[in-house]
ROKE-134822 format. One record per residue (C-alpha): residue in three letters; residue number from 1; x, y, z. Coordinates in steps of 0.25 Angstrom, whole numbers. Layout:
N
+------+------+-------+-------+-------+
: resn : resi :     u :     v :     w :
+------+------+-------+-------+-------+
:  ALA :  NUM :     X :     Y :     Z :
...
+------+------+-------+-------+-------+
This chain:
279
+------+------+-------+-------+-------+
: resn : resi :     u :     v :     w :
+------+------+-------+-------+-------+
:  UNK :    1 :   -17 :    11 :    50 :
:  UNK :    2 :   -26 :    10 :    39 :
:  UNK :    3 :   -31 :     0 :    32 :
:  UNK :    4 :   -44 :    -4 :    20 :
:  UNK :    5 :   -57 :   -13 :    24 :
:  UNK :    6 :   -64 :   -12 :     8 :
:  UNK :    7 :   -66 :     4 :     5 :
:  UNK :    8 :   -63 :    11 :    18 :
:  UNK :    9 :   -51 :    12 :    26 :
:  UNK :   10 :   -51 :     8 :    40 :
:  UNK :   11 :   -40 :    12 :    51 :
:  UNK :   12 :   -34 :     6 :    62 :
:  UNK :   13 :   -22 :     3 :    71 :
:  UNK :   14 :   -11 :    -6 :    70 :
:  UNK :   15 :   -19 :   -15 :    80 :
:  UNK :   16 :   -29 :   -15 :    72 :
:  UNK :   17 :   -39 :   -11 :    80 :
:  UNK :   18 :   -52 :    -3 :    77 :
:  UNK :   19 :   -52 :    -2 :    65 :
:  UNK :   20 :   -59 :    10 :    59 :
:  UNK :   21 :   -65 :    16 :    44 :
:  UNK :   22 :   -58 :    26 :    39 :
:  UNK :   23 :   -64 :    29 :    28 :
:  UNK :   24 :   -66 :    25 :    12 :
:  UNK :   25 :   -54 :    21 :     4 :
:  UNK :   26 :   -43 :    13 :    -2 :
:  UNK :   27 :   -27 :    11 :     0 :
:  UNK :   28 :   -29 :    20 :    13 :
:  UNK :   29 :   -15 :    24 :    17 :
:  UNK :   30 :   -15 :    29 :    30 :
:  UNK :   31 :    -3 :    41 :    31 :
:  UNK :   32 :    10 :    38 :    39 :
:  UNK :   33 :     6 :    47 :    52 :
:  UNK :   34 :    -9 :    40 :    52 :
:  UNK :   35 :   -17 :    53 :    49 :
:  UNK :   36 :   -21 :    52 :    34 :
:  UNK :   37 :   -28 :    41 :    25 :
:  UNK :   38 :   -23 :    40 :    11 :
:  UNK :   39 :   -31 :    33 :     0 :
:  UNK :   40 :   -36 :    28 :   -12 :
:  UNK :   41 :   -52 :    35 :   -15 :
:  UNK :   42 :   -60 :    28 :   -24 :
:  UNK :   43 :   -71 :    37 :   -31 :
:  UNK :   44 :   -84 :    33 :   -36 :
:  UNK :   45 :   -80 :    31 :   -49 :
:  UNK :   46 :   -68 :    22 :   -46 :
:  UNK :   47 :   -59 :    33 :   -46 :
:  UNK :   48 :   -46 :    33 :   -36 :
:  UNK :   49 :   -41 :    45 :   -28 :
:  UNK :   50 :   -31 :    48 :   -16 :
:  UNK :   51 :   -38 :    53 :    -3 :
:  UNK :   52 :   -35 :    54 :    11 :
:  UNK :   53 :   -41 :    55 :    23 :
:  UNK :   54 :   -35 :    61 :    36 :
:  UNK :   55 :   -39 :    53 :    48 :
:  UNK :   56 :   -41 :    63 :    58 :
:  UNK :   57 :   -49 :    72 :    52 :
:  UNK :   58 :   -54 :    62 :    41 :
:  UNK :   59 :   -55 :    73 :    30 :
:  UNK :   60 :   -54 :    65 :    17 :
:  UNK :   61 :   -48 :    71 :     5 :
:  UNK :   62 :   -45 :    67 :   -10 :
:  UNK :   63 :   -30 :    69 :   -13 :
:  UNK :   64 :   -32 :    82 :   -22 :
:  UNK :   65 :   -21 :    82 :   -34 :
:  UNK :   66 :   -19 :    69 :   -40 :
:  UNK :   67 :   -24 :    67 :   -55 :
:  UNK :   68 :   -33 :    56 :   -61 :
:  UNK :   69 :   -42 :    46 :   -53 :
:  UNK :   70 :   -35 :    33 :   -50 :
:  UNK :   71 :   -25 :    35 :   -39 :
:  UNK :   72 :   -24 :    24 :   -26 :
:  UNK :   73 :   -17 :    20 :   -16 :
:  UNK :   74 :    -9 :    32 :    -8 :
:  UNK :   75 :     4 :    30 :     2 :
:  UNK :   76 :     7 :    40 :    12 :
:  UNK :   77 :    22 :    45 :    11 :
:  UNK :   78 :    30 :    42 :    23 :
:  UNK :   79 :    26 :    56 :    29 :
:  UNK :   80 :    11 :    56 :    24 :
:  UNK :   81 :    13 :    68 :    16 :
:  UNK :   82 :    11 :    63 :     3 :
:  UNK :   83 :     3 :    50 :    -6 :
:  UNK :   84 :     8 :    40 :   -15 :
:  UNK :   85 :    -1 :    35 :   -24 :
:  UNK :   86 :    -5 :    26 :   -35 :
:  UNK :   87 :   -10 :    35 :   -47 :
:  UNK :   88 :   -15 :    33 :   -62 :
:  UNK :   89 :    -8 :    43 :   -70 :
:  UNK :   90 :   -17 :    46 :   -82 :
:  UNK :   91 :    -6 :    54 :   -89 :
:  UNK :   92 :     1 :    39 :   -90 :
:  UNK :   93 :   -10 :    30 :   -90 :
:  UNK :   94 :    -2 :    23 :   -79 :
:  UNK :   95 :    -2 :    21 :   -61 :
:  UNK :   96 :     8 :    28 :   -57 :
:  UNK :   97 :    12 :    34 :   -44 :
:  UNK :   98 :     9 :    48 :   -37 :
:  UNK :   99 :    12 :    57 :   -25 :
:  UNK :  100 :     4 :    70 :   -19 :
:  UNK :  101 :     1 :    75 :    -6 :
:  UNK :  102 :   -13 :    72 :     3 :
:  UNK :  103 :   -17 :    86 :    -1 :
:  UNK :  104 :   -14 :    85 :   -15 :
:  UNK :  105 :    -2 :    92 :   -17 :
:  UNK :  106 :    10 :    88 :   -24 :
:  UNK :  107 :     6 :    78 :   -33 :
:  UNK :  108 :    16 :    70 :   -42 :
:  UNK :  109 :    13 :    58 :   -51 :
:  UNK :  110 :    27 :    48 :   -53 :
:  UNK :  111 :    25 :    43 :   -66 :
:  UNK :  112 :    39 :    44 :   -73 :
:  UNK :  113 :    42 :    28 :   -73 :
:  UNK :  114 :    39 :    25 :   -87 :
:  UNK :  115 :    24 :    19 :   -92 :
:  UNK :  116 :    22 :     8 :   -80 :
:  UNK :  117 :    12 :    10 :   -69 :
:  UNK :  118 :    17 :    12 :   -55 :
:  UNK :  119 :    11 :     6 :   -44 :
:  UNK :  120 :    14 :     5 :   -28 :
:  UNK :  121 :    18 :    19 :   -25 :
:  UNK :  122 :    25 :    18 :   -10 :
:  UNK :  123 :    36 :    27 :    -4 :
:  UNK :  124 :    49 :    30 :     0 :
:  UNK :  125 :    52 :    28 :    15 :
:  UNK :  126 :    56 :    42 :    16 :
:  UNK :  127 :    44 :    47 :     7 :
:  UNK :  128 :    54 :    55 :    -2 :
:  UNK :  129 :    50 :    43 :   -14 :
:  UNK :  130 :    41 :    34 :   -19 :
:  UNK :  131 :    38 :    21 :   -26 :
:  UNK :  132 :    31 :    14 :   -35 :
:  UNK :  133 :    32 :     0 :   -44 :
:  UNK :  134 :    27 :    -5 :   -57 :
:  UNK :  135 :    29 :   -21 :   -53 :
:  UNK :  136 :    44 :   -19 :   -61 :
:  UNK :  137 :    50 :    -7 :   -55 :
:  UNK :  138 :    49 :    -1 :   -42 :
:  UNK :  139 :    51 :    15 :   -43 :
:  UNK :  140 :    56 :    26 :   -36 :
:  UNK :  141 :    52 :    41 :   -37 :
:  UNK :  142 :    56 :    53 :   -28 :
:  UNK :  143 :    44 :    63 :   -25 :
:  UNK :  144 :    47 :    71 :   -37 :
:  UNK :  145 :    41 :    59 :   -46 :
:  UNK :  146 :    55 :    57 :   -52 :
:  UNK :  147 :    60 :    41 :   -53 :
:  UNK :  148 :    71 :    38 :   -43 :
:  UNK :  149 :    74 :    23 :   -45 :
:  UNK :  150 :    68 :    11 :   -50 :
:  UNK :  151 :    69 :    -4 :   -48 :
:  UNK :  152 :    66 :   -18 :   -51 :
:  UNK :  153 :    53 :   -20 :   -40 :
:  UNK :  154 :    57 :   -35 :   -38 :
:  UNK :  155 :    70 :   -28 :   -30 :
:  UNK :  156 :    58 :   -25 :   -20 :
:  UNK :  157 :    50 :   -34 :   -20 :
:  UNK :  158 :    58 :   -49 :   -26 :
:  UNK :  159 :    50 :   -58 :   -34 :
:  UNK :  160 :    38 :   -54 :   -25 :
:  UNK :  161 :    25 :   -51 :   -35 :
:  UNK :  162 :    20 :   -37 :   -34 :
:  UNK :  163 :     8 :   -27 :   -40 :
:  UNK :  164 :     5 :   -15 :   -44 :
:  UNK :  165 :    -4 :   -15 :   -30 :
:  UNK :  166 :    10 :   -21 :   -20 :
:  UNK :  167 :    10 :   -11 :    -9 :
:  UNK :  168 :    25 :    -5 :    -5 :
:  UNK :  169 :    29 :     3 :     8 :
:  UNK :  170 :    41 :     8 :    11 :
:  UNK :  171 :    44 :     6 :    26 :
:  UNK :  172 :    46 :    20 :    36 :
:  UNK :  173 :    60 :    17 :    36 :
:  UNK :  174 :    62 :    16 :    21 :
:  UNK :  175 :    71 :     4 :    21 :
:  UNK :  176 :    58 :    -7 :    19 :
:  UNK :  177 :    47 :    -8 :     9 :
:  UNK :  178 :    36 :   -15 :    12 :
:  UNK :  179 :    27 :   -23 :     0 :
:  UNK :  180 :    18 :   -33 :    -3 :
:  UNK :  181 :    20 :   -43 :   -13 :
:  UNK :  182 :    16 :   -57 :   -19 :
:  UNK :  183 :    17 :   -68 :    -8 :
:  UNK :  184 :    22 :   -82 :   -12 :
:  UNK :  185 :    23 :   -92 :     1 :
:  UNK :  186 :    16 :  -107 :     1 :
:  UNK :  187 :     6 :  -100 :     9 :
:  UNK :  188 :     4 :   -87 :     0 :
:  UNK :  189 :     0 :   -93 :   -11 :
:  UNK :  190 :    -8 :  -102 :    -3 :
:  UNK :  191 :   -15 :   -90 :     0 :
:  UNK :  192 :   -15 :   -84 :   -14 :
:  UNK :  193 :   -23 :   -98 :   -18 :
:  UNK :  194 :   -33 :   -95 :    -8 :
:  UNK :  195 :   -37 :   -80 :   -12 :
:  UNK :  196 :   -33 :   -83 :   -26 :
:  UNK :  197 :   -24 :   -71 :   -29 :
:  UNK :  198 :    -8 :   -68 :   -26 :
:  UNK :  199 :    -6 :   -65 :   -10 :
:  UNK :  200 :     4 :   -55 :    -5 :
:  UNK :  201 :    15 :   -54 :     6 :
:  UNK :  202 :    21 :   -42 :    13 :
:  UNK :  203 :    35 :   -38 :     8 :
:  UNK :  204 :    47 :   -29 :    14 :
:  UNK :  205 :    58 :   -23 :     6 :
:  UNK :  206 :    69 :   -18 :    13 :
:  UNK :  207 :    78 :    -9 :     5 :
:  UNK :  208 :    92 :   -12 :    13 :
:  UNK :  209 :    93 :   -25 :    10 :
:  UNK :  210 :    83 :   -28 :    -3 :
:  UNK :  211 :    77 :   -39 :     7 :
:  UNK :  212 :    63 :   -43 :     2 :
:  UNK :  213 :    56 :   -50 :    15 :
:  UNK :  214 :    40 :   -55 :    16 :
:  UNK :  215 :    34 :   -49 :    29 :
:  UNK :  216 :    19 :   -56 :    29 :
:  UNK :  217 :    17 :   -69 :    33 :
:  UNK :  218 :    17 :   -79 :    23 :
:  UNK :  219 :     2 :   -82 :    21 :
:  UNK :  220 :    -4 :   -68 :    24 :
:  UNK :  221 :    -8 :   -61 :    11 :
:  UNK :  222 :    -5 :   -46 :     9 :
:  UNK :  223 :   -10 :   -34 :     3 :
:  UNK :  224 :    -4 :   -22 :     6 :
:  UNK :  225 :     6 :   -21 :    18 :
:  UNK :  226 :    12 :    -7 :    25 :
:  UNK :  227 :    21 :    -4 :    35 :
:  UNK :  228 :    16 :     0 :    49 :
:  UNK :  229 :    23 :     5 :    62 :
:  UNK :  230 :    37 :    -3 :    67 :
:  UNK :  231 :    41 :    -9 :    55 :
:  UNK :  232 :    27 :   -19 :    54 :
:  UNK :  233 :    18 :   -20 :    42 :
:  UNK :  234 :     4 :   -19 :    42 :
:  UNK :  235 :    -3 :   -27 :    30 :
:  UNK :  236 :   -17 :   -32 :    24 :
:  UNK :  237 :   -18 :   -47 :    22 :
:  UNK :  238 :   -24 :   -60 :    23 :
:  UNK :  239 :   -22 :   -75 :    26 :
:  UNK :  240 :   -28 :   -87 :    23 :
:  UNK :  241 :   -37 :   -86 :    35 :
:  UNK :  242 :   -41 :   -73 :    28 :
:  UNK :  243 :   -47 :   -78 :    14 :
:  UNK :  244 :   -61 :   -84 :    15 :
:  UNK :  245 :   -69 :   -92 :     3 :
:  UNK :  246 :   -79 :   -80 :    -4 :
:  UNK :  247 :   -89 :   -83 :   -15 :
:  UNK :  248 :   -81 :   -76 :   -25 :
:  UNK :  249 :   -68 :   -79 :   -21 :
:  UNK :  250 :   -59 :   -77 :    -7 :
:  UNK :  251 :   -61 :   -69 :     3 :
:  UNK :  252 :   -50 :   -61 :    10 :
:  UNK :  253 :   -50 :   -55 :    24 :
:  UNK :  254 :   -37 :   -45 :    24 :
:  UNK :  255 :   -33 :   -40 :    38 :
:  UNK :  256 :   -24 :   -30 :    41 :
:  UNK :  257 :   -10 :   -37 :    49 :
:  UNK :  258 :     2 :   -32 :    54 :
:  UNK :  259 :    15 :   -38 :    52 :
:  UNK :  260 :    23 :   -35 :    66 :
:  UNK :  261 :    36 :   -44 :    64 :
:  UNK :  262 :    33 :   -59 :    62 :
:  UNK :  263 :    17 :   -56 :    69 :
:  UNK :  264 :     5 :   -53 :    60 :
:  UNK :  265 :    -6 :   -46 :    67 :
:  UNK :  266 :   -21 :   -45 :    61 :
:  UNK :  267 :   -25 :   -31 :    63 :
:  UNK :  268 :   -38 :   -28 :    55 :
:  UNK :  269 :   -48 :   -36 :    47 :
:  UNK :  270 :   -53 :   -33 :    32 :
:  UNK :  271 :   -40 :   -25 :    31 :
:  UNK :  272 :   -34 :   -21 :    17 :
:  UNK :  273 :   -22 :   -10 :    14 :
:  UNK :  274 :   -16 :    -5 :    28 :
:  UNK :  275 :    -8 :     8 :    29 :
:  UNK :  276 :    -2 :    13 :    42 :
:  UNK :  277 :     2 :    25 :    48 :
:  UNK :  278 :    16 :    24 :    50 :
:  UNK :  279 :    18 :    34 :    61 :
+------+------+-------+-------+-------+
C-alpha cells in the first residue's frame, strides 16, 4: 500500500511494517496489481500535473496529453489501464472530470452536465463507468463522456455532510461504495471541539438494499478511506489521544488503521491518504 508523510509518498504492507520513501508527491494511488504509483506533481510554480511512477523500475513520467496546468488526484480503473482525475477545464472555467491512459493516450474530458463543477471523480465496479458529484447530484457517464443517469446524492450518502474533497470507492464486487462523510456522535463532536473543525467517519453504501451503515468507530476521525484485500478498509485517522495543544493551534498525529470487522489495527504513524493494491 501506499500511503503520504508531508510531500513524499511512503510504501508499505498491510502490516505496516518497514515503511519505505517512495518518492515526492501527492494523492499517490497505488495501481490495482501494486506495480505503478499514480499522483498528483506539483511544479515550482504551484502548477499540478498527473505523473506516475512504476515501482520496479522506478522510471517516472509526466502524464503526456492532458491540457492546462491544475489537474489532482488520479484513480486507477479497476484494471489499471486507465486514470480518473480531477481536472480544470479552461474552455469552461470550471472542475470537471477526465479520463486517459498512463501513456497518454486516449484522453477525454466529461464536461456535458451543464455550468456546475464536478468533483469526486471514482469508478464503476466493472470500470465500464465513472462518477462524479457537485454536493446536489451524483452522475453517471459511460467511457465515451456521454451522461447516463443522475441523482439526488443525499440517495448515497442521507443527511451525512459531504465536500467537494469526500473520497468515493466502489468496492471490487461493485455492489458497495465506500465514503467518507461528516461524523455526528456525542463523542464526534467532542472531537470536533478539540481540533476546532468538523470530523469525518467512514461510510458504506450498498446498492441492493440503499442501506447507509457507519464503519469507524465513533470517536476515530477520518480522512480519506479505501478498500483493501477481503472485504476490510484501510483508512487515515486520528483520536483524541492523537491531538496535542501547539502554539498555533492543535496538533494532529494521523496514523494509517485498518478496519478488519469490529478490530481496529494501527499500522503506520504520521500517515495521510492510503491506497492499496487490490490484487
Amino acid at each position: 500500500m501506499i500511503f503520504s508523510r508531508g510531500d513524499t509518498l511512503w510504501r508499505t504492507d498491510l502490516r505496516g511494517s518497514s515503511p519505505e520513501p517512495v518518492g515526492p508527491g501527492y494523492d499517490g494511488e497505488i495501481s490495482p496489481g501494486g506495480d505503478r504509483v499514480a499522483f498528483t506533481e506539483y511544479d515550482e510554480e504551484g502548477r499540478r500535473y498527473i505523473a506516475v511512477r512504476d515501482l520496479k523500475s522506478r522510471e517516472v513520467w509526466r502524464v503526456p496529453g492532458i491540457e492546462g496546468e491544475n489537474s489532482y488526484g488520479p484513480r486507477w480503473s479497476p484494471d489499471g489501464t486507465a486514470l480518473l482525475f480531477n481536472h480544470w477545464w479552461e474552455e469552461g472555467s470550471r472542475w470537471v472530470i477526465a479520463t486517459i491512459r498512463p501513456e497518454g493516450t486516449e484522453g477525454r474530458i466529461f464536461s456535458g452536465v451543464g455550468s456546475e463543477d464536478l468533483f469526486s471523480p471514482f469508478w464503476g465496479g466493472g470500470g465500464t463507468e465513472v462518477f462524479a458529484q457537485d454536493l446536489t447530484f451524483l452522475y453517471r457517464f459511460d467511457l465515451e463522456g456521454r451522461l447516463l443517469d443522475r441523482r439526488p446524492v443525499e440517495e448515497v450518502v442521507g443527511d451525512r455532510g459531504i465536500s467537494s474533497a469526500t473520497r468515493f470507492s466502489v468496492a471490487p464486487d461493485g455492489k458497495t461504495w465506500l465514503f467518507d462523510a461528516l461524523a455526528t456522535t456525542s463523542r464526534d463532536r467532542a472531537l470536533a471541539a478539540r481540533v476546532g473543525d468538523a470530523v469525518s467517519a467512514a461510510f458504506v453504501y450498498a446498492e441492493g438494499t440503499k442501506e447507509v451503515r457507519r464503519i469507524s468507530p465513533p470517536g476515530v476521525a477520518v480522512s480519506g478511506a479505501c478498500w483493501a484485500p477481503g472485504g476490510r478498509v484501510l483508512l487515515a485517522g486520528f483520536e483524541e489521544k492523537d491531538v496535542r495543544k501547539g502554539k498555533e493551534g492543535p496538533q494532529i498525529a494521523f496514523r494509517l488503521l485498518l478496519l478488519s470487522g469490529d478490530r481496529v489495527i494501527g499500522l503506520a504513524e504520521d500517515a495521510l491518504a492510503p491506497s492499496c493494491a487490490l490484487k
